[in-house]
C-alpha positions in Angstrom: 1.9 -30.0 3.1 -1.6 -30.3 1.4 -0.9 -33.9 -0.1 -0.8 -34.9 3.8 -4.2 -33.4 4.2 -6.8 -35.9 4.8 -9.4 -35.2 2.7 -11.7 -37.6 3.9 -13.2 -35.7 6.7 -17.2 -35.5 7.1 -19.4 -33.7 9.3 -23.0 -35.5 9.2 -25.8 -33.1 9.2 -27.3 -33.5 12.3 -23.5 -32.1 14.1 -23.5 -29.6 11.6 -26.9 -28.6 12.1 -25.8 -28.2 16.3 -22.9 -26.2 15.1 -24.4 -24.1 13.0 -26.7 -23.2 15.4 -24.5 -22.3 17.8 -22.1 -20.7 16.0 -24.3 -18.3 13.7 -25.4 -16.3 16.3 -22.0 -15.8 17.4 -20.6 -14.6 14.3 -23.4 -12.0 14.1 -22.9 -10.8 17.1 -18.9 -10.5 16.7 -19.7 -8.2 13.7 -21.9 -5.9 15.5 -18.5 -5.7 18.1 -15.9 -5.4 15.8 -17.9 -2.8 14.0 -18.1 -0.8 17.3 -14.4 -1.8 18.3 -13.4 -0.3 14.1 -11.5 -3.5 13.7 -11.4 -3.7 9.9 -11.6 -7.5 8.8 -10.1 -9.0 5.1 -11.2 -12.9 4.8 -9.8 -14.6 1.8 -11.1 -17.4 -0.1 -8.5 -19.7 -2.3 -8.1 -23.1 -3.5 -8.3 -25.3 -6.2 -11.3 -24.7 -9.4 -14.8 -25.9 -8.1 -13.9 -26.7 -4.2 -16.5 -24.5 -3.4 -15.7 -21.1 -3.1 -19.0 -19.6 -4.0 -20.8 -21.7 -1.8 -18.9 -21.3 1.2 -18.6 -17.5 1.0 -22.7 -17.8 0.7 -23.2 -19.7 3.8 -20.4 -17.8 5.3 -22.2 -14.3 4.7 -25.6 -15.4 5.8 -25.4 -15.1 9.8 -23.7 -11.2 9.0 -25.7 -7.8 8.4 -25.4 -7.2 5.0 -24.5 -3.3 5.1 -21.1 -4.3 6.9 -19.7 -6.4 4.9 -19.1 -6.6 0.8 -17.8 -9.8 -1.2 -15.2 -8.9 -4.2 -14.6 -11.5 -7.0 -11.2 -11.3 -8.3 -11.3 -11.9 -12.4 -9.0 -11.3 -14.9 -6.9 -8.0 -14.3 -8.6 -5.3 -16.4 -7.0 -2.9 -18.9 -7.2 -0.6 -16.2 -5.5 -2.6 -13.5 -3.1 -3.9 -16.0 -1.7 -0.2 -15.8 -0.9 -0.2 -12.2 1.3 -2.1 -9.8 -0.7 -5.1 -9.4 -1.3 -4.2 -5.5 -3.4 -0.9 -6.3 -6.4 -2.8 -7.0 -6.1 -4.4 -3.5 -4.9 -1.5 -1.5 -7.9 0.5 -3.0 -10.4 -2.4 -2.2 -9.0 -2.4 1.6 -12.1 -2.2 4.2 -12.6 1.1 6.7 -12.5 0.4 9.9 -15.5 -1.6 11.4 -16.4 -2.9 8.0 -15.3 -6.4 6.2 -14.2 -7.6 3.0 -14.2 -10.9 1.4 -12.6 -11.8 -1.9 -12.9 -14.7 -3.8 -9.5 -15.3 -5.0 -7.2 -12.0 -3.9 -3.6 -11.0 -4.3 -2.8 -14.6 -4.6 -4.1 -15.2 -8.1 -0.4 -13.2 -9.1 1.7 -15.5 -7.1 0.0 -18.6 -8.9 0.1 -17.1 -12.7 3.8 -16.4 -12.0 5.1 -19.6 -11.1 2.7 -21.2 -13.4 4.7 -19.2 -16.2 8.4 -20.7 -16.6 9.1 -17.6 -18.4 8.5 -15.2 -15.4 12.4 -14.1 -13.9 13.0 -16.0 -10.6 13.3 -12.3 -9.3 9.5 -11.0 -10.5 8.4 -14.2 -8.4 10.2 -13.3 -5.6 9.7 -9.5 -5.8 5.3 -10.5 -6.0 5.8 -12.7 -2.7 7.6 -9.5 -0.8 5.3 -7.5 -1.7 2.1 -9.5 -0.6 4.0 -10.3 2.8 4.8 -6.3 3.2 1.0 -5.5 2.5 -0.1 -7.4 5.1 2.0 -6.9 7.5 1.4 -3.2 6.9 -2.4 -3.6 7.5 -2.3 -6.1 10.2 -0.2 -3.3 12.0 -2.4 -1.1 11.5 -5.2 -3.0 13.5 -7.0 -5.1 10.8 -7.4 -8.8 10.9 -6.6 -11.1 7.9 -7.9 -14.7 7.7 -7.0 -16.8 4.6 -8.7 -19.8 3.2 -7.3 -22.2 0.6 -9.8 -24.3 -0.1 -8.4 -28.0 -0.6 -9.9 -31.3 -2.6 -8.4 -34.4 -4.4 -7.5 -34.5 -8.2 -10.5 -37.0 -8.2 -12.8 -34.8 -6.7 -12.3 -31.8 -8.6 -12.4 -33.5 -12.0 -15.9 -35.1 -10.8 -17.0 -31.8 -9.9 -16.3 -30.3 -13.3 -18.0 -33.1 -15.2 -21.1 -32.8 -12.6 -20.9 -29.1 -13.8 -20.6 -29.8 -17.2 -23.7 -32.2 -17.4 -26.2 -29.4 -16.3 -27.0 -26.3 -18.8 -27.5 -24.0 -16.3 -23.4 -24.5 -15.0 -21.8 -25.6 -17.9 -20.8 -22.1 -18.4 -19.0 -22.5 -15.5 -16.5 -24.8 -16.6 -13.8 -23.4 -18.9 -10.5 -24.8 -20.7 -8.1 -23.3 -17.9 -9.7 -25.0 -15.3 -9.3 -28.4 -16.8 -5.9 -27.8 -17.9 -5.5 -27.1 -13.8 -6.8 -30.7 -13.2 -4.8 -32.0 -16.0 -1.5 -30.6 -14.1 -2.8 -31.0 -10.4 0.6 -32.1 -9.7 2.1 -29.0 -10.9 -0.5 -27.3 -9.5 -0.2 -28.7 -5.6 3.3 -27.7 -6.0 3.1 -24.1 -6.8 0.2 -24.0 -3.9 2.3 -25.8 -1.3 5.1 -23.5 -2.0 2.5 -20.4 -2.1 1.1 -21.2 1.6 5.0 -22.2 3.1 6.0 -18.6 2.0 3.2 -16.6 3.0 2.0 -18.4 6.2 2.8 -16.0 8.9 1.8 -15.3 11.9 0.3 -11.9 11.2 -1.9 -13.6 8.8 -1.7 -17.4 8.8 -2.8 -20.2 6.3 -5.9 -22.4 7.3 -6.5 -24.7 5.0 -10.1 -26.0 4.3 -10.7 -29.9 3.4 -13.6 -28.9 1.3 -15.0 -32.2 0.2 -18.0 -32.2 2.5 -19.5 -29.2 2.6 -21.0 -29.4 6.2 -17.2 -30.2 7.4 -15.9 -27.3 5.4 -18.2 -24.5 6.3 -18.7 -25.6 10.3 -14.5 -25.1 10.1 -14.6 -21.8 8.0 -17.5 -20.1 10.5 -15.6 -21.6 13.6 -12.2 -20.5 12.6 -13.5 -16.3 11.6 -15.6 -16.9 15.0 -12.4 -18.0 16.9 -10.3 -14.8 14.9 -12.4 -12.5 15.5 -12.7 -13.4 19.1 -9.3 -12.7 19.6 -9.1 -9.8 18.0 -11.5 -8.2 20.8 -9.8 -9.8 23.3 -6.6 -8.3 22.4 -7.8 -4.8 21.7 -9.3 -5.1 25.1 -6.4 -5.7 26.6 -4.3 -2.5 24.7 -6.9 -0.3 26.3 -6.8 -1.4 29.7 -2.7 -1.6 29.4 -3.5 1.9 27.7 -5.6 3.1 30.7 -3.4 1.8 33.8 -0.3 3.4 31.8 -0.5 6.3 29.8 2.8 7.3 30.7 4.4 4.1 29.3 6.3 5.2 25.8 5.5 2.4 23.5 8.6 0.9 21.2 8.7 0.7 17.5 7.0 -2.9 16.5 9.2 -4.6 14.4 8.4 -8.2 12.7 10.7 -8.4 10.7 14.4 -8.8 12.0 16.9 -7.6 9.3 14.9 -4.3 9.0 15.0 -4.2 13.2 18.9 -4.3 12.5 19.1 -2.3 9.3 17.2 0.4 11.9 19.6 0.2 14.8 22.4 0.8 12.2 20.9 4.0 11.2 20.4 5.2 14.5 24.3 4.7 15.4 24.8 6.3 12.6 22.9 9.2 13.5 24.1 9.2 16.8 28.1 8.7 16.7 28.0 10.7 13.3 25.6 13.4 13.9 24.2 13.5 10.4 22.9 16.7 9.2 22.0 16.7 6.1 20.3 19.8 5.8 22.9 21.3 7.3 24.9 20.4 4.8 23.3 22.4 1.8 25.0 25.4 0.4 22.0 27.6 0.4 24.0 30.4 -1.5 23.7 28.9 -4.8 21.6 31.0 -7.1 21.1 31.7 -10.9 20.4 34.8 -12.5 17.1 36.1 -14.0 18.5 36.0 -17.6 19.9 32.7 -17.7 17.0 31.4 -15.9 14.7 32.4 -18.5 17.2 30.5 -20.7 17.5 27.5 -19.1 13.6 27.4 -18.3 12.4 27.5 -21.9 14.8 24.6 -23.4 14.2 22.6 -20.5 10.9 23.4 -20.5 10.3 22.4 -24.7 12.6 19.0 -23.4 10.1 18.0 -21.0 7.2 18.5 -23.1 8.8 15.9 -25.5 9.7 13.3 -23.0 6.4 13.8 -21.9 4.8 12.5 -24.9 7.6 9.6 -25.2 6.4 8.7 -21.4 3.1 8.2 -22.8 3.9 6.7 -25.7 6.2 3.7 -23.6 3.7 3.7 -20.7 6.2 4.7 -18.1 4.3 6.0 -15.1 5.8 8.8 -13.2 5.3 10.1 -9.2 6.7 13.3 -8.4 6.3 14.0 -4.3 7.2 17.8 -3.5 8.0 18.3 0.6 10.1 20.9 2.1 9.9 24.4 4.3 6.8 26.5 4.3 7.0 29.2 1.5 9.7 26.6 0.3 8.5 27.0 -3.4 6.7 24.2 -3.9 3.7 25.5 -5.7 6.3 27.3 -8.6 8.3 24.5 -8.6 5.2 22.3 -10.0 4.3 25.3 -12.2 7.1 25.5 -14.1 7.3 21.7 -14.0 3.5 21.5 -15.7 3.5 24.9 -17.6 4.4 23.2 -21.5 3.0 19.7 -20.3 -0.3 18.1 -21.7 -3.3 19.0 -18.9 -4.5 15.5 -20.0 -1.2 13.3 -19.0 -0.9 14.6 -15.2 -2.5 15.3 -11.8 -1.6 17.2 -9.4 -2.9 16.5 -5.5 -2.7 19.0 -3.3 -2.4 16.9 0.2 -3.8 18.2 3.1 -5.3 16.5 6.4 -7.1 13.4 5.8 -10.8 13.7 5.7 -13.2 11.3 7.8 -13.2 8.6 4.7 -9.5 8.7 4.8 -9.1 8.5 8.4 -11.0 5.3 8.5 -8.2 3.4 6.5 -4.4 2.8 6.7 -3.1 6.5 5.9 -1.5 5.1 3.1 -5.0 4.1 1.6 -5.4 7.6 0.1 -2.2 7.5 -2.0 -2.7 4.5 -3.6 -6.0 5.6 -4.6 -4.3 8.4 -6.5 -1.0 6.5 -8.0 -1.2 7.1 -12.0 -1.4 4.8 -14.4 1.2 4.0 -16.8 2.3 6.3 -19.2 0.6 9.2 -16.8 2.5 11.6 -14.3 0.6 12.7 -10.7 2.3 15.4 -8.8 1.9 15.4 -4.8 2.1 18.6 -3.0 2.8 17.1 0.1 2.8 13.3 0.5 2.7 10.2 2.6 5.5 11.7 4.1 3.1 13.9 6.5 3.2 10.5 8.7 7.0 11.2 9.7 6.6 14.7 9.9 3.9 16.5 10.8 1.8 13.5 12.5 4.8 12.6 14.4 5.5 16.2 15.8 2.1 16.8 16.3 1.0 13.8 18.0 -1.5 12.7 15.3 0.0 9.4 15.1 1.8 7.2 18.1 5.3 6.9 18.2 5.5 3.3 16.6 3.5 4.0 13.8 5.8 6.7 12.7 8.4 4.6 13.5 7.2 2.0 11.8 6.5 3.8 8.3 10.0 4.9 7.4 9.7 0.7 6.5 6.1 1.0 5.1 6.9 4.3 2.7 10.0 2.0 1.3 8.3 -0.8 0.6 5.2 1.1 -1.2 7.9 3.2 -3.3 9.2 -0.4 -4.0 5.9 -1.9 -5.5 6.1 1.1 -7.5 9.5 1.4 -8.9 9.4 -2.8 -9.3 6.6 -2.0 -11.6 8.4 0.6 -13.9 7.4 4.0 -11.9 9.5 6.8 -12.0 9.8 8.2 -8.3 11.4 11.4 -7.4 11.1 13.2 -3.9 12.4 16.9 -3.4 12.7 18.4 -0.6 12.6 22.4 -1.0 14.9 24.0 1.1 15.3 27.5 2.3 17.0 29.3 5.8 15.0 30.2 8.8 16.0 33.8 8.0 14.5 32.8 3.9 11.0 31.9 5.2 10.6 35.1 7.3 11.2 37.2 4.9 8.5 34.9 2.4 6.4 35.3 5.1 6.4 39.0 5.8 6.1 39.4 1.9 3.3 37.1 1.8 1.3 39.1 5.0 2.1 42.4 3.7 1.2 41.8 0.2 -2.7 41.8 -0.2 -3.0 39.3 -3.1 -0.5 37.0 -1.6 -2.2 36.5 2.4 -4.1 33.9 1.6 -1.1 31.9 1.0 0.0 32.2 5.1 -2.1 31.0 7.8 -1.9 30.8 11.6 -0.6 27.4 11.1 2.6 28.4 9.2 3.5 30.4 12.2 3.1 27.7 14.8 5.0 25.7 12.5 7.7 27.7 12.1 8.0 28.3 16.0 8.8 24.3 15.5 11.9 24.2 13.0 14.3 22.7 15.1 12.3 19.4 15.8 10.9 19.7 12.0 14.5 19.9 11.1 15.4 16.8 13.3 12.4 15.1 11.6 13.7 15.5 8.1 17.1 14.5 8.4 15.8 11.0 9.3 13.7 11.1 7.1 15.9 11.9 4.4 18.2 9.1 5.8 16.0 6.2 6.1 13.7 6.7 2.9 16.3 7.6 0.0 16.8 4.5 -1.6 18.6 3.8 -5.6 15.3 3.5 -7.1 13.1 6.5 -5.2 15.9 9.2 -4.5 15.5 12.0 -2.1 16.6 15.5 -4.3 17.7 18.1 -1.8 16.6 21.8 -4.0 19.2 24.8 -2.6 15.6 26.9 -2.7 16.9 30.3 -1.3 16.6 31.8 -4.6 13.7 30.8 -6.4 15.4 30.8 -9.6 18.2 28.3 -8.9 15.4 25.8 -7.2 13.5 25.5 -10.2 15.8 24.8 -13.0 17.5 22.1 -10.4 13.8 20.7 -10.1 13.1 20.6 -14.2 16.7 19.5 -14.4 16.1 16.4 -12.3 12.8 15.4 -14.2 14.0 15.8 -17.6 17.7 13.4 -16.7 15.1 11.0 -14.6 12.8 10.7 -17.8 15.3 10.3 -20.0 17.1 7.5 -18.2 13.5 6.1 -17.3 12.5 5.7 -21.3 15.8 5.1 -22.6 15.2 1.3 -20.3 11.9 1.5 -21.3 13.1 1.3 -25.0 15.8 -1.3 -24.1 
């Protein structure tokens, strides 16, 4: 692919000049529109050592208002970073709506280093490509544009470069032993990038590559081709709200891109159907444990957890506990008795309600990521991501596809996580309608307990029967090997805890023991 480039292309300056002037103007005003429209925009910026990134981004950024947009330069991953799957410092760096974000060099630095590395497993390659193709697809989806660069020049021209770089005091600096060992290989190297752009060229975020040996050529085809993207994108969002307008009654279908998940969804929907699945149905609610042995069980499994605690520090195994289930379920003394004997220093726990203004400006799962520990570190959610199959979808908060769409999204985010060593567990707490009531009535008619019930757990509760329907496909699509749904019989209180501790302490233990291994 890029050794058929021709390389040779030059714009003289006096076309350049005509397109620049033409184009500029353009650009600056497609910002001001896509600002309005909340169309959030990632360009990124790859290539080869000293084709110009720097440059280029310069020229590019010049024409834009420089409160709308900010440039990140992507270095070597920090010790912080190094502690986190490798997409959380790109998922945090994400732009809100209306606003753009440039990186020089971006999430494809990792798919470089690990082909460049003969010691990498064939399966850590792969398992880095899936999981820049599912990140953005998931923020394409969710309305933002992505336009990627890779910057291209000739073995020739980049050693030339480097020398004229060398020469000079004031850019010597520039020049370091990796980037001639990159010219030294260039053959190795134009291999690993041709197989990096076949893989990841899609057509929710598409390749353009940049012959970048004349700088007139290269940024007249950059500004044109973010002028001719962005012109597009208002085009098409245009055209949603006038289809949106002329027919509100239309229901909109679940968008799939990716055809063995569209089939892996219509399995689980006969399934559903022909089977009639009811998981919580299923759960023997009468289980229960008696104060005394509770007491029993609680304070040896509470001394076990404090030790694996320390080991899960000590072997830098990260751990996500995501609590869900019925109002007055028993969350809250679930995650007591889980933290009680713990170090305050080695967890968090997020209490997750509705997404402020900040949040709402950014894919909704922006806001966990932002929160995901870091290894050897345990956060507790007290409600989840899971709020976008749930409550947004029987609320109305989010459209039909979107919910649709995220039993595939939450998967593949639990999967960055697990691929990078997290420990994932998901309970759902679950108690009777006739259970809750009587929480309920305990919690109004006890004065130090009201403020735990609100108005909303009423209207919820008048909603059961579609929050039921919600979970069991929820439970159904999202319960994978590695991030495991754990159903907690929470009628008595006593029973649903030690089953909680119970589950952390064997998942711990299995998650050091291959930690140590």
């Amino acid at each position: 692919m890029l050794e058929k480039i021709d390389l040779k292309k030059v714009l003289e300056k006096k076309e350049h000049t005509i397109i620049m002037d033409e184009l500029t103007p353009k650009l600056a005003l497609l910002q001001r529109e896509c600002k309005t429209a909340g169309i959030p925009i990632t360009i990124v910026f790859e290539g080869w050592g000293a084709a110009g990134k720097g440059t280029l981004i310069n020229q590019l950024i010049a024409p834009l208002d420089p409160r709308g947009f900010k440039v990140f330069t992507v270095q070597k991953t920090s010790e912080e970073e190094e502690m986190r799957p490798f997409l959380w410092r790109f998922w945090t760096k994400t732009p809100a709506n209306g606003r753009i974000h440039i990186f020089d060099r971006s999430w494809y630095k990792k798919i470089a280093e690990s082909n460049m590395e003969d010691t990498k497993p064939v399966k850590e390659k792969t398992d880095v490509i899936s999981e820049i193709l599912n990140f953005e697809e998931e923020l394409v989806d969710d309305g933002m544009i992505i336009i990627k660069f890779f910057l291209h020049i000739s073995k020739k021209e980049q050693k030339k470069r480097f020398k004229n770089l060398e020469e000079s005091k004031k850019t010597s600096w520039r020049v370091t032993e990796r980037d001639w060992i990159q010219n030294e290989n260039y053959d190795k190297f134009l291999d690993v990038f041709d197989n990096m752009i076949a893989k990841t060229d899609t057509d929710f975020a598409p390749w353009t590559i940049i012959e970048a040996t004349n700088n007139e050529y290269a940024i007249s085809k950059i500004i044109a081709t973010v002028v001719e993207q962005l012109t597009l994108a208002l085009h098409q969002r245009q055209k949603k709200l006038q289809k949106q307008e002329t027919d509100v009654s239309q229901k909109e279908e679940p968008v799939y891109r990716d055809e063995a998940e569209q089939i892996r969804t219509k399995e689980i929907e006969t399934i559903e159907k022909f089977l009639n699945l009811d998981v919580l149905g299923n759960v023997d609610l009468s289980l229960t444990l008696e104060k005394e042995e509770y007491k029993e069980k609680l304070e040896k499994l509470q001394e076990k957890l404090a030790i694996l605690h320390y080991e899960m520090y000590k072997y830098r195994v990260p751990v996500i506990l995501a609590f869900e289930g019925w109002d007055a379920g028993g969350k809250g003394g679930a995650i007591k008795r889980v933290t009680q004997n713990i170090d305050p220093r080695g967890y968090e726990v997020i209490p997750v309600a509705a997404p402020n203004d900040i949040e709402k400006e950014h894919h909704y799962l922006w806001r966990f990521w932002n929160a995901m520990p870091k290894a050897g570190h345990m956060t507790i959610f007290d409600r989840s991501w899971y709020g976008r199959v749930m409550v947004e979808r029987i609320e109305g908060f989010c459209k039909e596809n979107e919910w649709q769409r995220a039993y595939k999204e939450i998967n593949h985010m639990e999967e960055s996580l697990t691929n990078f060593g997290c420990i994932v567990i998901k309970f759902w707490m679950n108690v009777d309608k006739e259970e809750q009531l009587r929480r309920f009535q305990d919690r109004q008619n006890t004065p130090e307990k009201q403020w735990k019930i609100t108005e909303e757990d009423w209207r919820n509760r008048e909603k059961w029967d579609a929050y039921e329907e919600a979970v069991n496909e929820m439970i159904i699509r999202t319960s994978t090997k590695n991030a495991p749904w754990v159903i907690v019989e929470a009628n008595n209180k006593y029973y649903a805890r030690i089953k909680v501790l119970e589950s952390v302490v064997n998942a711990l233990e299995e998650g050091i023991k291959k930690k140590k291994t």
